[in-house]
C-alpha positions as CSV (number, residue, x, y, z in Angstrom):
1,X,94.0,120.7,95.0
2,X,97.1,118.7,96.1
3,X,97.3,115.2,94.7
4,X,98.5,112.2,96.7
5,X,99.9,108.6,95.8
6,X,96.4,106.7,96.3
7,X,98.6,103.2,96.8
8,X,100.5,104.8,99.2
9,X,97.5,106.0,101.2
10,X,95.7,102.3,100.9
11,X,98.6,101.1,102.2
12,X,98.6,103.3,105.5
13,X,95.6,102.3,106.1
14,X,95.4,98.7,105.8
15,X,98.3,99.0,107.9
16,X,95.9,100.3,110.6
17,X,93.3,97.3,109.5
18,X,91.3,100.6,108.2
19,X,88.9,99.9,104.9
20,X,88.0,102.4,103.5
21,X,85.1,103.5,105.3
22,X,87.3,103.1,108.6
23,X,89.4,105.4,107.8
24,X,86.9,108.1,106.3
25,X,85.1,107.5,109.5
26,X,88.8,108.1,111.7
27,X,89.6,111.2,109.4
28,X,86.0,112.5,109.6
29,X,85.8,112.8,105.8
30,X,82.9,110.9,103.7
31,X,83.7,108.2,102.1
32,X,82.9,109.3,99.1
33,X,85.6,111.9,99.6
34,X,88.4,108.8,100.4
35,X,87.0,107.3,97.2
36,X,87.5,109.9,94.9
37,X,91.5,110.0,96.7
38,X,91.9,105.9,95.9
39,X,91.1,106.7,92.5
40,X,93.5,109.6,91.7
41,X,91.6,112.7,92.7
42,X,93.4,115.7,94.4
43,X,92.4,116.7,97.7
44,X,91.3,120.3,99.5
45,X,94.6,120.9,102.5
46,X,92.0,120.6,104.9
47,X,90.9,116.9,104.0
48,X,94.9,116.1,103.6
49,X,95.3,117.2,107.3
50,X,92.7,114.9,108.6
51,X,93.4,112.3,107.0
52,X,97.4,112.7,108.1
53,X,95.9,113.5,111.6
54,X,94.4,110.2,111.4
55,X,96.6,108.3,110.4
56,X,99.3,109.6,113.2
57,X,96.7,109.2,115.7
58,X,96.1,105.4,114.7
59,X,99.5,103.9,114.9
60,X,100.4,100.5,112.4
61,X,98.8,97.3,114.1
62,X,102.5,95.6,115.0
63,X,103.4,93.1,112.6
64,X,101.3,94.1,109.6
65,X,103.9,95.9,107.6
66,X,105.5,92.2,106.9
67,X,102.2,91.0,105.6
68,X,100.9,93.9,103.8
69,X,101.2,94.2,100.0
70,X,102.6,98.0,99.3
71,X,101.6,96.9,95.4
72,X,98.0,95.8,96.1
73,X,95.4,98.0,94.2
């Protein structure tokens, strides 16, 4: 299991205007799965390449990075 920075994940997504269930839906993971990764959890490879497959595929809505808290919870 790899572990990842769950703030820093949030943050790419809400940078997308993902929730949560967006961005399970985009990486084609459940979102019970991108729970358990907001929360701390490690991850399989496979579900960390989805999700990063996701996220590349979905650029940043312009503009968002200036409004977007990188210290929200």
């Amino acid at each position: 299991m790899i572990r990842i920075r769950a703030d820093e994940l949030r943050y790419q997504a809400a940078l997308r205007g993902w929730d949560q269930r967006s961005l399970a839906r985009a990486a084609g993971v459940s979102e019970g799965t991108v729970s358990r990764l907001l929360t701390g959890s490690g991850v399989r490879p496979s579900t960390l390449l989805r999700l990063a497959r996701a996220l590349k595929k979905q650029p940043a809505l312009s503009g968002l990075e200036a409004v977007v808290d990188r210290s929200a919870p």
